[in-house]
C-alpha positions in Angstrom: 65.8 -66.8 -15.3 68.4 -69.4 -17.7 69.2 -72.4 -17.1 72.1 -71.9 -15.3 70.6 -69.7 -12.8 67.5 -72.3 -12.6 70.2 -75.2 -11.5 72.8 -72.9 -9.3 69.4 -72.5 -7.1 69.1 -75.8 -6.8 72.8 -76.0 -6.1 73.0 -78.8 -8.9 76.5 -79.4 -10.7 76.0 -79.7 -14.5 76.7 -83.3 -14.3 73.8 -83.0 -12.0 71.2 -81.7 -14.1 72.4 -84.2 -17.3 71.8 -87.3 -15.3 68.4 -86.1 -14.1 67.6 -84.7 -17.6 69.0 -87.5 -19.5 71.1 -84.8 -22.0 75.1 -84.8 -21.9 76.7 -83.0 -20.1 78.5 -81.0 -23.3 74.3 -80.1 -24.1 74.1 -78.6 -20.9 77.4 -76.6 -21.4 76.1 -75.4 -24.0 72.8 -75.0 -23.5 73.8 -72.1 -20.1 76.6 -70.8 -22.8 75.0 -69.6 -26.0 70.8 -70.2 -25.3 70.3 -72.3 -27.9 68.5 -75.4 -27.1 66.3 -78.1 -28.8 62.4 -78.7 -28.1 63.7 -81.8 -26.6 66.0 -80.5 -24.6 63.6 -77.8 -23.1 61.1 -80.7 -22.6 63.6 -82.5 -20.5 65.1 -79.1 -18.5 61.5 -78.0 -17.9 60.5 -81.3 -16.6 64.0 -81.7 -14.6 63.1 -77.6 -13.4 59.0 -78.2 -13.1 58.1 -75.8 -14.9 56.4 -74.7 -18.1 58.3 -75.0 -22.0 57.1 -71.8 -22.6 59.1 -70.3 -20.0 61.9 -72.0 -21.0 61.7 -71.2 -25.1 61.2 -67.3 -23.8 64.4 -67.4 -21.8 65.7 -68.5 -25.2 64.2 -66.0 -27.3 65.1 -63.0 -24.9 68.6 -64.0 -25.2 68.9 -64.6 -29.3 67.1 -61.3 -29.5 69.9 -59.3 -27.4 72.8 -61.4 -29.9 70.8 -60.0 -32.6 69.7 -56.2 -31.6 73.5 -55.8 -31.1 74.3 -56.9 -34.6 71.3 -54.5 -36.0 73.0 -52.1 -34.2 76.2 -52.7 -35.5 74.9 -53.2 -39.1 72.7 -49.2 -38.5 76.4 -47.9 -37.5 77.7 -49.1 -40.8 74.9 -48.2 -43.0 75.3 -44.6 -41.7 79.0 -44.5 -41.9 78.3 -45.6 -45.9 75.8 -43.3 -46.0 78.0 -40.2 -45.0 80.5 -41.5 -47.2 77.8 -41.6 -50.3 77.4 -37.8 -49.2 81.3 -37.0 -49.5 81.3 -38.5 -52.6 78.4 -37.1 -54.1 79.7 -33.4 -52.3 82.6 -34.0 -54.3 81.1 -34.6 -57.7 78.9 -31.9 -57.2 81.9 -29.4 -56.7 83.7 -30.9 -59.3 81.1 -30.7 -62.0 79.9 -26.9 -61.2 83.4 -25.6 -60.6 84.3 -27.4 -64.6 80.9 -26.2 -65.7 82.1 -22.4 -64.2 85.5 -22.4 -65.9 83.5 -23.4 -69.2 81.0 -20.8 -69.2 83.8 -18.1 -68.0 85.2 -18.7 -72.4 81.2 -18.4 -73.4 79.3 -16.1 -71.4 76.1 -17.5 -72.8 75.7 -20.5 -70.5 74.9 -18.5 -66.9 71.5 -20.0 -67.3 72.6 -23.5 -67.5 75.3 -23.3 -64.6 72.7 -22.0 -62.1 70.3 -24.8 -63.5 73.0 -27.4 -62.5 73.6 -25.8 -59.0 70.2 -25.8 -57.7 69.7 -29.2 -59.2 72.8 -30.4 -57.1 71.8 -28.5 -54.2 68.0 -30.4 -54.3 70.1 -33.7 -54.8 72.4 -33.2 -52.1 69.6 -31.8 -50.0 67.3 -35.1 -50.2 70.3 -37.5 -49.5 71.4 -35.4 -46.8 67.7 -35.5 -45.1 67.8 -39.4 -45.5 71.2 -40.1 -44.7 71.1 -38.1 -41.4 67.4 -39.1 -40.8 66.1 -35.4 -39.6 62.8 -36.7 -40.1 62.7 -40.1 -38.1 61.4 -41.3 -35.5 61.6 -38.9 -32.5 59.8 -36.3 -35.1 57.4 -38.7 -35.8 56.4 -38.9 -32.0 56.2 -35.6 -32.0 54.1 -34.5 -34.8 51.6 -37.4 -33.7 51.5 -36.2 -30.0 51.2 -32.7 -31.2 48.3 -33.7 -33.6 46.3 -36.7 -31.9 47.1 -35.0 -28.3 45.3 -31.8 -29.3 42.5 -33.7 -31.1 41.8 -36.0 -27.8 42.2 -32.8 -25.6 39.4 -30.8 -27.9 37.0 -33.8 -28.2 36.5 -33.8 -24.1 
């Protein structure tokens, strides 16, 4: 429960709660509007509210943490968007070097060897950052191969 809940069920105005706190008014405001509050301030609201900082300072870190999971969430989106870019690019660069290397050896028949060289080595390249970039092996596999492995070990040890 926030602040602002804690003081509606009181039925407390905000110029309420800052006389009996001691903190502005503006401190409150802002205090119910972005979570962010002093130790001093929660001392005063806890003792106002009568009941524990802790619950208080958790109320504050439950609300920072959502702010911040949706910006890790937004900063994952744009790591995979570069990510798939980095593939395009690297796609392209790939094509382009075995398609020149092709119309090379086509004049010199002698460098077959070399251009299929080059191809798998792209295709292993491409291959890896293709397996990171779209994280095949992450962490739903992971909680599979564990449950598959320790599930079957627990189940045989009874």
């Amino acid at each position: 429960m926030n602040i602002r809940e804690l003081r509606k069920q009181k039925f407390w105005s905000q110029d309420q709660l800052a006389q009996m706190s001691g903190l502005s008014i503006r401190t409150i405001q802002r205090i119910e509007r972005d979570q962010k509050a002093g130790l001093e301030s929660l001392k005063a609201l806890s003792a106002v509210f009568d009941i524990e900082i802790s619950e208080l300072q958790r109320e504050a870190v439950d609300a920072v943490g959502i702010v911040s999971a949706e910006q890790t969430d937004e900063a994952r989106k744009e790591a995979y968007a570069e990510d798939v870019k980095g593939l395009y690019k690297l796609t392209a660069l790939a094509i382009f070097t075995l398609v020149s290397t092709f119309i090379f050896v086509v004049d010199d028949t002698t460098g077959w060897g070399f251009i299929g060289l080059m191809a798998v080595s792209w295709v292993v390249i491409i291959g890896v950052y293709s397996i990171n970039t779209f994280d095949l092996f992450g962490d739903e596999w992971k909680r599979k191969l564990w449950a598959r492995k320790f599930d079957d070990s627990i189940r045989n040890d009874k």
